[in-house]
N, CA, C and O atoms as a GROMACS GRO file, in nm:
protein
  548
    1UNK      N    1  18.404   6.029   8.482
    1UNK     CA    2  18.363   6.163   8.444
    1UNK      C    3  18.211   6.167   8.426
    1UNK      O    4  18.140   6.069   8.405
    2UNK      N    5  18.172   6.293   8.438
    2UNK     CA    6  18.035   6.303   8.413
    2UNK      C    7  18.020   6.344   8.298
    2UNK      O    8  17.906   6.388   8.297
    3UNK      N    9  18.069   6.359   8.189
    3UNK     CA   10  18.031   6.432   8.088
    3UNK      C   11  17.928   6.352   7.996
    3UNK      O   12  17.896   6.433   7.909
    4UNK      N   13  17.881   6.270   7.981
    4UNK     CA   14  17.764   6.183   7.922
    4UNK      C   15  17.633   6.236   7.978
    4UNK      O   16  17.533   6.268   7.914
    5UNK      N   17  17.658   6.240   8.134
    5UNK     CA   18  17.500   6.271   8.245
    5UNK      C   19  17.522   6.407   8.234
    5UNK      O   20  17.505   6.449   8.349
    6UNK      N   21  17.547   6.488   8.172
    6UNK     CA   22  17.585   6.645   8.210
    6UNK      C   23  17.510   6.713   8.101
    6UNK      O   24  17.421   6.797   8.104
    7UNK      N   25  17.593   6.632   7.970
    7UNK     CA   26  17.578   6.726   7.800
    7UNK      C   27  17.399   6.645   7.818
    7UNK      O   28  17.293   6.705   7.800
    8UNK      N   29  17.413   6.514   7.854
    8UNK     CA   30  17.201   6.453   7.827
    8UNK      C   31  17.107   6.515   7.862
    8UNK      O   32  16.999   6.517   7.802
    9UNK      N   33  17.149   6.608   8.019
    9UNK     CA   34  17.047   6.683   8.060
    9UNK      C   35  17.038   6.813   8.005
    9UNK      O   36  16.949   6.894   8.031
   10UNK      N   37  17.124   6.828   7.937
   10UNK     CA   38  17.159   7.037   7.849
   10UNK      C   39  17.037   7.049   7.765
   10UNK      O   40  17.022   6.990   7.658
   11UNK      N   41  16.927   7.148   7.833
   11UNK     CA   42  16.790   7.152   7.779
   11UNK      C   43  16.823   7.185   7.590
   11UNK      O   44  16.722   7.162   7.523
   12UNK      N   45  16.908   7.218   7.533
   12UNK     CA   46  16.916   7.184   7.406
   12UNK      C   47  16.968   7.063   7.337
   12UNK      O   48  17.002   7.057   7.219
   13UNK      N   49  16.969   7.001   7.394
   13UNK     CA   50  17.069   6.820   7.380
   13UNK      C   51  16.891   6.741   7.350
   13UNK      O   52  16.830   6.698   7.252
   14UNK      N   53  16.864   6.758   7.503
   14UNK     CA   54  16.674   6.672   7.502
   14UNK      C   55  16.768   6.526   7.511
   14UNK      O   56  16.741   6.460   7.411
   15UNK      N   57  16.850   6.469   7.581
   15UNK     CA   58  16.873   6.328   7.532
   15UNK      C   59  16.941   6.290   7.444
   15UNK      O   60  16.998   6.182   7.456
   16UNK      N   61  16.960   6.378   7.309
   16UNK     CA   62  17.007   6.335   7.206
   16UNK      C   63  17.155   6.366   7.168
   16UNK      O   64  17.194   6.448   7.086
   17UNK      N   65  17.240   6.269   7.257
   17UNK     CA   66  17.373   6.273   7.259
   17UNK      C   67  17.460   6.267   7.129
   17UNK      O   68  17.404   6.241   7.022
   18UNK      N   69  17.585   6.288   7.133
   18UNK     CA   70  17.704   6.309   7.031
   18UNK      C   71  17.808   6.205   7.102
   18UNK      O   72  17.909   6.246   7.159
   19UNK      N   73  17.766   6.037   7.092
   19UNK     CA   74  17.887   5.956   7.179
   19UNK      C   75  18.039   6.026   7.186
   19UNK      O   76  18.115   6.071   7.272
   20UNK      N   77  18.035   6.001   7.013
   20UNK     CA   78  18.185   5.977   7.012
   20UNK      C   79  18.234   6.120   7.044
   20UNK      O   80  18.351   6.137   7.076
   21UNK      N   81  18.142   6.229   7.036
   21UNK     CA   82  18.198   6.346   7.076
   21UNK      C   83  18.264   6.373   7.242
   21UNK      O   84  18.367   6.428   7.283
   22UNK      N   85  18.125   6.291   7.318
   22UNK     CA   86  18.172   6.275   7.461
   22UNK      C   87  18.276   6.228   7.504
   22UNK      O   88  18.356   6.264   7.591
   23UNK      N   89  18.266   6.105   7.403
   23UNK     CA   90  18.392   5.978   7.516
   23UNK      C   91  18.516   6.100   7.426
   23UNK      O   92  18.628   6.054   7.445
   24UNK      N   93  18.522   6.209   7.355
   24UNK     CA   94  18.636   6.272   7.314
   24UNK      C   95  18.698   6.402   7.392
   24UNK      O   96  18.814   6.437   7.412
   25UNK      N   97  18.562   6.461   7.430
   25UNK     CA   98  18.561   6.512   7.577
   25UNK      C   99  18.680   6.441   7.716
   25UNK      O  100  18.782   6.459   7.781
   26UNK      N  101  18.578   6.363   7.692
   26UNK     CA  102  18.679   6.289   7.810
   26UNK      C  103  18.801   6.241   7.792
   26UNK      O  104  18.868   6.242   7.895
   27UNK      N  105  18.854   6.199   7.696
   27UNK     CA  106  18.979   6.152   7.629
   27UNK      C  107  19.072   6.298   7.641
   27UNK      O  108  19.189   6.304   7.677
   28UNK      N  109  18.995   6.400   7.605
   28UNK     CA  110  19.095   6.539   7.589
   28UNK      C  111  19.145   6.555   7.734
   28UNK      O  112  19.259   6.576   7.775
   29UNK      N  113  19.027   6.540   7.802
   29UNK     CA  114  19.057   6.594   7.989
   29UNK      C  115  19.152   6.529   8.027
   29UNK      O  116  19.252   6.588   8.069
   30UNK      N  117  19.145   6.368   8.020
   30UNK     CA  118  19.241   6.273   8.044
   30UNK      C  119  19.448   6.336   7.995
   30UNK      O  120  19.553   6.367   8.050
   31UNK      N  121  19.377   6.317   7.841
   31UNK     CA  122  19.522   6.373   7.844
   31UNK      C  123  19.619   6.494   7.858
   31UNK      O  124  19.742   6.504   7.853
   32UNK      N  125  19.500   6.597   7.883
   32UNK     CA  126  19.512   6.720   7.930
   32UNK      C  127  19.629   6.693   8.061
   32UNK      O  128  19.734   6.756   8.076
   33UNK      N  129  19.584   6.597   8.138
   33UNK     CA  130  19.600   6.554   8.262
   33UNK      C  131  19.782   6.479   8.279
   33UNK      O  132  19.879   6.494   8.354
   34UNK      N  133  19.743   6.398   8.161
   34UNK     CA  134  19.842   6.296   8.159
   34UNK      C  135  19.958   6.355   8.070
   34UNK      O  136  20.033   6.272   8.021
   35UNK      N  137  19.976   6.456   8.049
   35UNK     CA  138  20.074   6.527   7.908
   35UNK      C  139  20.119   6.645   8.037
   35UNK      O  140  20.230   6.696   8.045
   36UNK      N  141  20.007   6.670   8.128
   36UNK     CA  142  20.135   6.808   8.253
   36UNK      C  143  20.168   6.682   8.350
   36UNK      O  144  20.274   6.704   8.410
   37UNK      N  145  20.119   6.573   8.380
   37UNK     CA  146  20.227   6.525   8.467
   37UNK      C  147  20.334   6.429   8.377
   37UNK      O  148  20.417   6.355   8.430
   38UNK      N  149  20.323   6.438   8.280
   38UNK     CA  150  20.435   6.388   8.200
   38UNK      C  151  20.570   6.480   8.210
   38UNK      O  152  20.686   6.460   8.245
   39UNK      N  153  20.493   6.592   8.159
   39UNK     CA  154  20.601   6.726   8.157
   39UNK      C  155  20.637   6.767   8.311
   39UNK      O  156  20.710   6.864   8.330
   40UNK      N  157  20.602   6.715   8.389
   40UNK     CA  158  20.618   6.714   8.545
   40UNK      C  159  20.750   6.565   8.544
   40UNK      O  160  20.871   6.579   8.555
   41UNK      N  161  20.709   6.493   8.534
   41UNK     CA  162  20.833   6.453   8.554
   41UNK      C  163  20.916   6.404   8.529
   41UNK      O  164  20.983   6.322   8.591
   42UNK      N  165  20.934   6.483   8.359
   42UNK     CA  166  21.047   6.483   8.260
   42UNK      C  167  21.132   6.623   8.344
   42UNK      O  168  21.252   6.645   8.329
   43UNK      N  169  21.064   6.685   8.409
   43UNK     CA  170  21.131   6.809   8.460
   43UNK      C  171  21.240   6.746   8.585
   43UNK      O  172  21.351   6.794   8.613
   44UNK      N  173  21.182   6.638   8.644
   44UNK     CA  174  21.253   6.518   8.721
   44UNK      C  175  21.326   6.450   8.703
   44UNK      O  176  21.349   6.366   8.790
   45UNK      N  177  21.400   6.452   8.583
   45UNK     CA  178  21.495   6.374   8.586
   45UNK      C  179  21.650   6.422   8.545
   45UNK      O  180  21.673   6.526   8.484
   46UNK      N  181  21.720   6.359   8.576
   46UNK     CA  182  21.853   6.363   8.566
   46UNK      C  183  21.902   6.426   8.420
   46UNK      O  184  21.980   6.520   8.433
   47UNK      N  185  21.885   6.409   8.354
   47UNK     CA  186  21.959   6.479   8.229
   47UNK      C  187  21.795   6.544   8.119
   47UNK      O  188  21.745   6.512   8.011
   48UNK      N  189  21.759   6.670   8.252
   48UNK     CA  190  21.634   6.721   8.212
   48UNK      C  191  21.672   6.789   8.073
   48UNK      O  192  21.574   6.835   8.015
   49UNK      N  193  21.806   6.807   8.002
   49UNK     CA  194  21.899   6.941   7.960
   49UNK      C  195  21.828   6.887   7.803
   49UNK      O  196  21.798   6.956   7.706
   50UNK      N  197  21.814   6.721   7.824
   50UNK     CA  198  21.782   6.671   7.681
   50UNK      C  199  21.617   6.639   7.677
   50UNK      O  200  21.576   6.576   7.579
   51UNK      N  201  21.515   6.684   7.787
   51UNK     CA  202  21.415   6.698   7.740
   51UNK      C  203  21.338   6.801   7.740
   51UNK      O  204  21.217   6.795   7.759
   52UNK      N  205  21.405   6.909   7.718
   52UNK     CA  206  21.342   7.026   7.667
   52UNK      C  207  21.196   6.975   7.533
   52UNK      O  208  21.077   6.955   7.558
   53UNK      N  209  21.254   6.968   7.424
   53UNK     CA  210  21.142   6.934   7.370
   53UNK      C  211  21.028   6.872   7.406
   53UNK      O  212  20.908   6.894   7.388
   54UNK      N  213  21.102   6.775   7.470
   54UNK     CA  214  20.966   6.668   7.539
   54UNK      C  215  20.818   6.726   7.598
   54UNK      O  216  20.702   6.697   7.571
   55UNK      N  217  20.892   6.837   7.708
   55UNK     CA  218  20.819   6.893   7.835
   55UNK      C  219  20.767   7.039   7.724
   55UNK      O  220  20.674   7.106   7.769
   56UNK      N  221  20.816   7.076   7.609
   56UNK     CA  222  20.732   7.178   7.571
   56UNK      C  223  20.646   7.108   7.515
   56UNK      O  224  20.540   7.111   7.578
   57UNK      N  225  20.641   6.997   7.356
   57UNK     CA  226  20.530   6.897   7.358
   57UNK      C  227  20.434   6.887   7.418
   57UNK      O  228  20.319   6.911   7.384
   58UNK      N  229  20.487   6.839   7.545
   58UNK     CA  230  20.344   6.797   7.653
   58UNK      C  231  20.257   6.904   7.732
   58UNK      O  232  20.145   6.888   7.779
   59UNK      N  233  20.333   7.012   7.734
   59UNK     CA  234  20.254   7.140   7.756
   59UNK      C  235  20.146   7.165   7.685
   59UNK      O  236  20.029   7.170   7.722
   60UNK      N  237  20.215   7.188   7.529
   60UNK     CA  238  20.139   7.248   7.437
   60UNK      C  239  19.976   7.123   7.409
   60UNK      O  240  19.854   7.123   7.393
   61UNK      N  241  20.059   7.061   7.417
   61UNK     CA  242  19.927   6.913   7.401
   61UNK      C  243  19.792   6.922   7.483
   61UNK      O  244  19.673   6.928   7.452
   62UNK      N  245  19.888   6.918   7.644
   62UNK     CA  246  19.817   6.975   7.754
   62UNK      C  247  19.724   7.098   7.766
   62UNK      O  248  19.662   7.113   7.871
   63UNK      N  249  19.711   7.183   7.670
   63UNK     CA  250  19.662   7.331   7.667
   63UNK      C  251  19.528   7.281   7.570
   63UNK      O  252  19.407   7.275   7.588
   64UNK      N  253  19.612   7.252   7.471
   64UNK     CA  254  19.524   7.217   7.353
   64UNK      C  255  19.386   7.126   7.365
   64UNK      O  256  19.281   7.148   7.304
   65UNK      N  257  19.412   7.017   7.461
   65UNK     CA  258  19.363   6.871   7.435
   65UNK      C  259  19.222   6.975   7.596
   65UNK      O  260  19.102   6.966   7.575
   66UNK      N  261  19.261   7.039   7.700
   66UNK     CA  262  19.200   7.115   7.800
   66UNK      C  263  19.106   7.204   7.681
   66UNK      O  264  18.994   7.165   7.645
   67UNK      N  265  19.156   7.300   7.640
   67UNK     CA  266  19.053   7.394   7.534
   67UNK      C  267  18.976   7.346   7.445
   67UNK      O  268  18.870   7.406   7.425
   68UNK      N  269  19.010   7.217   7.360
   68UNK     CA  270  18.938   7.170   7.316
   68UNK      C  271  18.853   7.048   7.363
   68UNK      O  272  18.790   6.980   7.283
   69UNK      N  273  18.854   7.024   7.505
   69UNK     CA  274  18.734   6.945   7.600
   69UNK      C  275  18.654   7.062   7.640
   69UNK      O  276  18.533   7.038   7.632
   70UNK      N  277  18.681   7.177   7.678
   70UNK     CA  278  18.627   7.290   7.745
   70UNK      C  279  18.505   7.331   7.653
   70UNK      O  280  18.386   7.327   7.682
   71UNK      N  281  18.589   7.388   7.486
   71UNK     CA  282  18.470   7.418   7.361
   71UNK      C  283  18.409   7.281   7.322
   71UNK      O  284  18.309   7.309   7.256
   72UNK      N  285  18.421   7.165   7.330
   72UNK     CA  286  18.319   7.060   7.293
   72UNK      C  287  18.221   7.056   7.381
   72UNK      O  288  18.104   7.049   7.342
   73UNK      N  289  18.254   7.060   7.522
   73UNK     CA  290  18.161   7.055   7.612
   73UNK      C  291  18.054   7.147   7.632
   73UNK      O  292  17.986   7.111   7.728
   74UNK      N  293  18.005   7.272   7.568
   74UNK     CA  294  17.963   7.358   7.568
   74UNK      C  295  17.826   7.336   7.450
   74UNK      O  296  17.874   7.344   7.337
   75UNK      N  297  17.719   7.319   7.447
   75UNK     CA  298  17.643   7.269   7.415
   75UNK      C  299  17.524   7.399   7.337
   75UNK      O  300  17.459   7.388   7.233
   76UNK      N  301  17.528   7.509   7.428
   76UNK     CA  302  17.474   7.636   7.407
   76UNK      C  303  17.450   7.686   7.288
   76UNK      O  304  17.561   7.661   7.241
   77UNK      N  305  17.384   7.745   7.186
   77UNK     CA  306  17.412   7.748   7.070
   77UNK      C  307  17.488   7.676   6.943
   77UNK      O  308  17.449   7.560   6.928
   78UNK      N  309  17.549   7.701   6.886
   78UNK     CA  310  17.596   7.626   6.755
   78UNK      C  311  17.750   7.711   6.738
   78UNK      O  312  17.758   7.833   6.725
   79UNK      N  313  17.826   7.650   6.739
   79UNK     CA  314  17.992   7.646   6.688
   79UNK      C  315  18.010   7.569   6.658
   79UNK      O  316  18.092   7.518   6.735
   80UNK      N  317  17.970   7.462   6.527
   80UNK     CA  318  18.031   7.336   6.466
   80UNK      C  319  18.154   7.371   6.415
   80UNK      O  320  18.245   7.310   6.472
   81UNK      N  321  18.200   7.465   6.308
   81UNK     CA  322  18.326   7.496   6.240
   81UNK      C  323  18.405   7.507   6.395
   81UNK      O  324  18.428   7.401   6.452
   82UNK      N  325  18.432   7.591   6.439
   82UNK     CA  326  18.527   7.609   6.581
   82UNK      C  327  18.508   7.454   6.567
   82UNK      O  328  18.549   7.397   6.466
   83UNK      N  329  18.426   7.366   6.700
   83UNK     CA  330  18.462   7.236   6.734
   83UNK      C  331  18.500   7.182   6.662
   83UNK      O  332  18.552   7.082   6.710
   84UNK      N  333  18.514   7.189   6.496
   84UNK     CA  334  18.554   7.092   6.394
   84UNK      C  335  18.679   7.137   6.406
   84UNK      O  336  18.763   7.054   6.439
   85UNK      N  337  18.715   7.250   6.388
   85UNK     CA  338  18.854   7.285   6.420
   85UNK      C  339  18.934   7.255   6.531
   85UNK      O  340  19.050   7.213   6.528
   86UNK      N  341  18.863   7.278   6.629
   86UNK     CA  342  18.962   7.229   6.726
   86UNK      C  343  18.990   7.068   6.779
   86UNK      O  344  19.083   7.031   6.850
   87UNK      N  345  18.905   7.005   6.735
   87UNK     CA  346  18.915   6.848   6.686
   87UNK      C  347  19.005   6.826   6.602
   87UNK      O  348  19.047   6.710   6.605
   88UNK      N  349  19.062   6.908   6.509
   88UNK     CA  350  19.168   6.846   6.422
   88UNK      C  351  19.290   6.889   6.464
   88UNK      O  352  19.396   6.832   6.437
   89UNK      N  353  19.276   7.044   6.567
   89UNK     CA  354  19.443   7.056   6.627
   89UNK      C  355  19.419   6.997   6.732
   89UNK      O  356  19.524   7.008   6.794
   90UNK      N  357  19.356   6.948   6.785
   90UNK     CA  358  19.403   6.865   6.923
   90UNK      C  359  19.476   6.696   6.875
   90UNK      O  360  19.571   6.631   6.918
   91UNK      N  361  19.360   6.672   6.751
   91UNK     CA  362  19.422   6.542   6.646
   91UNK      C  363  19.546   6.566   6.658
   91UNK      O  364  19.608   6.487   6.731
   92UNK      N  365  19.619   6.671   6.597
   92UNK     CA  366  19.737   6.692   6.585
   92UNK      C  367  19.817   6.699   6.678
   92UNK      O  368  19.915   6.632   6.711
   93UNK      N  369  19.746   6.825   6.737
   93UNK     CA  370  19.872   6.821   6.886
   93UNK      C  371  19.914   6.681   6.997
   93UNK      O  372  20.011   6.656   7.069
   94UNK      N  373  19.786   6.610   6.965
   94UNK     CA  374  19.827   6.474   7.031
   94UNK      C  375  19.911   6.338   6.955
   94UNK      O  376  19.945   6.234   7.011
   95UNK      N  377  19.934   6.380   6.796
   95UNK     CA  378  19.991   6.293   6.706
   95UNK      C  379  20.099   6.303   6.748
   95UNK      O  380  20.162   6.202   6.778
   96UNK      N  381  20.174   6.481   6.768
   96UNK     CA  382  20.294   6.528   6.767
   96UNK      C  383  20.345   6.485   6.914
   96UNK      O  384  20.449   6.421   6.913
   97UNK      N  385  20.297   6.508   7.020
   97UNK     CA  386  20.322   6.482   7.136
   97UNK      C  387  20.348   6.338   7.144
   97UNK      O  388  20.459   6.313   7.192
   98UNK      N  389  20.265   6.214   7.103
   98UNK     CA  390  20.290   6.077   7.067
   98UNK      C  391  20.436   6.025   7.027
   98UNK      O  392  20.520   5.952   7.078
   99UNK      N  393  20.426   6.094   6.918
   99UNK     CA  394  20.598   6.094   6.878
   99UNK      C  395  20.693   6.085   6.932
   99UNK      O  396  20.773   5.991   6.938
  100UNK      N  397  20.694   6.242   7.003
  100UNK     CA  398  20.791   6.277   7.111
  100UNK      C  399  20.793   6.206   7.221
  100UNK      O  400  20.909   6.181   7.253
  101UNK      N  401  20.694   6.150   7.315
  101UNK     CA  402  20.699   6.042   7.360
  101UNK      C  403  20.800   5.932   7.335
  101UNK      O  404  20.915   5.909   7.371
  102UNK      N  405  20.702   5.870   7.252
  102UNK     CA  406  20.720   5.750   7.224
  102UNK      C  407  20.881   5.755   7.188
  102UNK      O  408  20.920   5.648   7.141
  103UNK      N  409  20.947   5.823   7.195
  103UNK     CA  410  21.097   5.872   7.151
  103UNK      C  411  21.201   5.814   7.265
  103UNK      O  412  21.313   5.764   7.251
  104UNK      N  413  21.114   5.840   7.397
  104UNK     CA  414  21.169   5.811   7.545
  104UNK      C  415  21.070   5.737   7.603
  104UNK      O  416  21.065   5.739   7.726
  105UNK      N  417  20.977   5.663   7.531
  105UNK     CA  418  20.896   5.583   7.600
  105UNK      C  419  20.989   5.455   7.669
  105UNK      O  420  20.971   5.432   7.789
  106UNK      N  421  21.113   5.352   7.572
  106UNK     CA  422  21.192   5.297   7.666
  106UNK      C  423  21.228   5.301   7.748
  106UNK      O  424  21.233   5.215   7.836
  107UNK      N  425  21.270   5.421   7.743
  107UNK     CA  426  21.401   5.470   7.917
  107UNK      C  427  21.265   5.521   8.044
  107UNK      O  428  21.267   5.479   8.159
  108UNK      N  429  21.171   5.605   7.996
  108UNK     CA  430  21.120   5.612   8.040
  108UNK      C  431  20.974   5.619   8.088
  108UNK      O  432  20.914   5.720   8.052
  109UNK      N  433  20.906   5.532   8.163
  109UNK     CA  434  20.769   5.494   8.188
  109UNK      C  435  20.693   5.592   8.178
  109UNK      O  436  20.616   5.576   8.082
  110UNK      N  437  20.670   5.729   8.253
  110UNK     CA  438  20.594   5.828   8.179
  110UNK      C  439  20.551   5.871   8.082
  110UNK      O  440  20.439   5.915   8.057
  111UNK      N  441  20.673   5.857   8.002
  111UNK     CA  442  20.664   5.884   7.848
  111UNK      C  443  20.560   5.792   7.778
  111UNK      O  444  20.477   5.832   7.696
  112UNK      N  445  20.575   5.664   7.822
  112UNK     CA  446  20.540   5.568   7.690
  112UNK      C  447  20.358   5.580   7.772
  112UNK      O  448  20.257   5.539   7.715
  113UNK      N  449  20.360   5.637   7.891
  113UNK     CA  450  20.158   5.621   7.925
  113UNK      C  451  20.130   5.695   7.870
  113UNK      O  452  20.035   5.678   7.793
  114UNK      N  453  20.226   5.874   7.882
  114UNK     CA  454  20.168   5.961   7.813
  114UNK      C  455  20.138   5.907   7.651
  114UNK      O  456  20.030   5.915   7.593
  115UNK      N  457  20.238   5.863   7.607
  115UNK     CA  458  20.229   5.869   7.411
  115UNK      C  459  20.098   5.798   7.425
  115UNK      O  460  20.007   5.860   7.370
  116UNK      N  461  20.058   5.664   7.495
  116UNK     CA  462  19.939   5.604   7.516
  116UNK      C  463  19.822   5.674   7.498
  116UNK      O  464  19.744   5.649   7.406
  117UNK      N  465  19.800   5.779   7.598
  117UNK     CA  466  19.712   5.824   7.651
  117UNK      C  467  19.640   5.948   7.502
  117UNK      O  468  19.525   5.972   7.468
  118UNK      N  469  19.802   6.008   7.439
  118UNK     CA  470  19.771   6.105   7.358
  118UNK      C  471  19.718   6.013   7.190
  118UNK      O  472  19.655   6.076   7.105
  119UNK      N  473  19.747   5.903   7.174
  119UNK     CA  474  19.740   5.826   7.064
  119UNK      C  475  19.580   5.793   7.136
  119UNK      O  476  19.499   5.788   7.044
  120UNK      N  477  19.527   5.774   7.243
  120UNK     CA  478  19.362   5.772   7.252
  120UNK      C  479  19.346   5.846   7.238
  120UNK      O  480  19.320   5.847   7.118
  121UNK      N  481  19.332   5.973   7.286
  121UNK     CA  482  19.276   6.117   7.187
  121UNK      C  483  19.266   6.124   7.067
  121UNK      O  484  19.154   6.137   7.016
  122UNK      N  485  19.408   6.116   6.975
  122UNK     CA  486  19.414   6.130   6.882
  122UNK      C  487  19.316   6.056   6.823
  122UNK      O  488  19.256   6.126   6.741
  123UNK      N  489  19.269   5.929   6.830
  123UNK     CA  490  19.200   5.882   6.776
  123UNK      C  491  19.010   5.882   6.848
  123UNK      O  492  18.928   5.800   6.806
  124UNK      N  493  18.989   5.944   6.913
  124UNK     CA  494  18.899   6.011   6.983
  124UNK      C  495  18.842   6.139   6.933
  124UNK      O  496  18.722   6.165   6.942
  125UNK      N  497  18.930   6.215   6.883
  125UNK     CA  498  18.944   6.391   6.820
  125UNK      C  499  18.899   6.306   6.667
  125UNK      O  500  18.782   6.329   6.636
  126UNK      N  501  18.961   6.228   6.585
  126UNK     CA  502  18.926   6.199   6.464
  126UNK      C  503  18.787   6.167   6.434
  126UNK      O  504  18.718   6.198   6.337
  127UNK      N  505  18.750   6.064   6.590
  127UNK     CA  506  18.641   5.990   6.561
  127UNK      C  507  18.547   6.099   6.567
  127UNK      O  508  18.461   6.093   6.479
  128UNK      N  509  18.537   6.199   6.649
  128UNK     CA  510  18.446   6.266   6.721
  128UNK      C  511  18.412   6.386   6.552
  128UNK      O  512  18.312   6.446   6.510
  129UNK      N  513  18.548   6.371   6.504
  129UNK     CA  514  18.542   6.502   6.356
  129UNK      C  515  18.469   6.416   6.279
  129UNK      O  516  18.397   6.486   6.207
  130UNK      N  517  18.451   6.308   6.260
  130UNK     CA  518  18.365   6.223   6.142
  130UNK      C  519  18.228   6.244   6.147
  130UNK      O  520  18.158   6.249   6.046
  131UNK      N  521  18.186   6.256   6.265
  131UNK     CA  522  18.038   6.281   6.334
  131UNK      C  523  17.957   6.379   6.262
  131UNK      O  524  17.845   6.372   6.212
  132UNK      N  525  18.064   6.494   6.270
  132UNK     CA  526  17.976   6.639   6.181
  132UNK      C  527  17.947   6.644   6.111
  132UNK      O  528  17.886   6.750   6.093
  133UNK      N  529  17.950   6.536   5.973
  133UNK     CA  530  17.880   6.514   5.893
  133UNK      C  531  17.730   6.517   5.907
  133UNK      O  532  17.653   6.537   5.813
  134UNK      N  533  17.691   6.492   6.041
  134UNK     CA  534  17.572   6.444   6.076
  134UNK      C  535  17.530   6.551   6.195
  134UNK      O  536  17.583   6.659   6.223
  135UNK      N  537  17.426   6.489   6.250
  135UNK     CA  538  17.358   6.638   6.357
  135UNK      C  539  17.464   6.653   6.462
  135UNK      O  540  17.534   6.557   6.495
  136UNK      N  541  17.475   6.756   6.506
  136UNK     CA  542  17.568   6.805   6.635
  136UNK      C  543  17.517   6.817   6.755
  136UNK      O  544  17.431   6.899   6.787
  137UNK      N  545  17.556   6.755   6.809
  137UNK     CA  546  17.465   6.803   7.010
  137UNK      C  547  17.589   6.769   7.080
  137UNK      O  548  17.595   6.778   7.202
   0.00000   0.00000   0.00000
């Protein structure tokens, strides 16, 4: 991803990056990614009737973890409260999705990359909320 060489050159940045905010950026896109083809092909299988929950989970995760890479990435003025907020429901929405996963991660391999993938966010979204204590870029 480019998002490191992208937010460095944002004439209000000057260089002066937000790591853990980035690599959280990228962690969201990722699982943005990895939570609809999860729900892609939980929709694939044989007794789809019992993963209803699963495939709404990974939707909602999927929406969440996309909107909140979209508003972090945005550098333009000042929305710290919003990004602080949406750092803690994406925290969440990727805790909850983990779960559900990890529920059918045995039986099935999708499941257990996705829970993977959303348990790095999750802990990506946390790291990135600790930051604001401090300057924002």
């Amino acid at each position: 991803m480019h998002a490191h060489e992208m937010i460095s050159t944002h004439p209000h940045v000057r260089g002066n990056t937000n790591d853990a905010l980035i690599r959280c950026i990228e962690e969201c896109y990722d699982c943005a990614q990895t939570c609809t083809s999860c729900a892609d092909a939980c929709l694939g299988e044989e007794m789809v009737q019992h993963m209803v929950q699963c495939i709404r989970t990974c939707l909602d995760c999927a929406d969440v973890c996309a909107a909140t890479g979209a508003i972090a990435t945005r550098r333009s003025g000042s929305n710290e409260a919003l990004i602080a907020s949406m750092l803690a429901t994406c925290e969440e929405a990727c805790r909850l999705c983990a779960e559900e996963c990890e529920r059918h991660a045995d039986r099935m391999e999708h499941c257990r990359i996705c829970g993977e993938a959303c348990r790095r966010c999750e802990a990506a979204c946390q790291e990135a909320r600790e930051t604001f204590r401090g300057q924002m870029q």
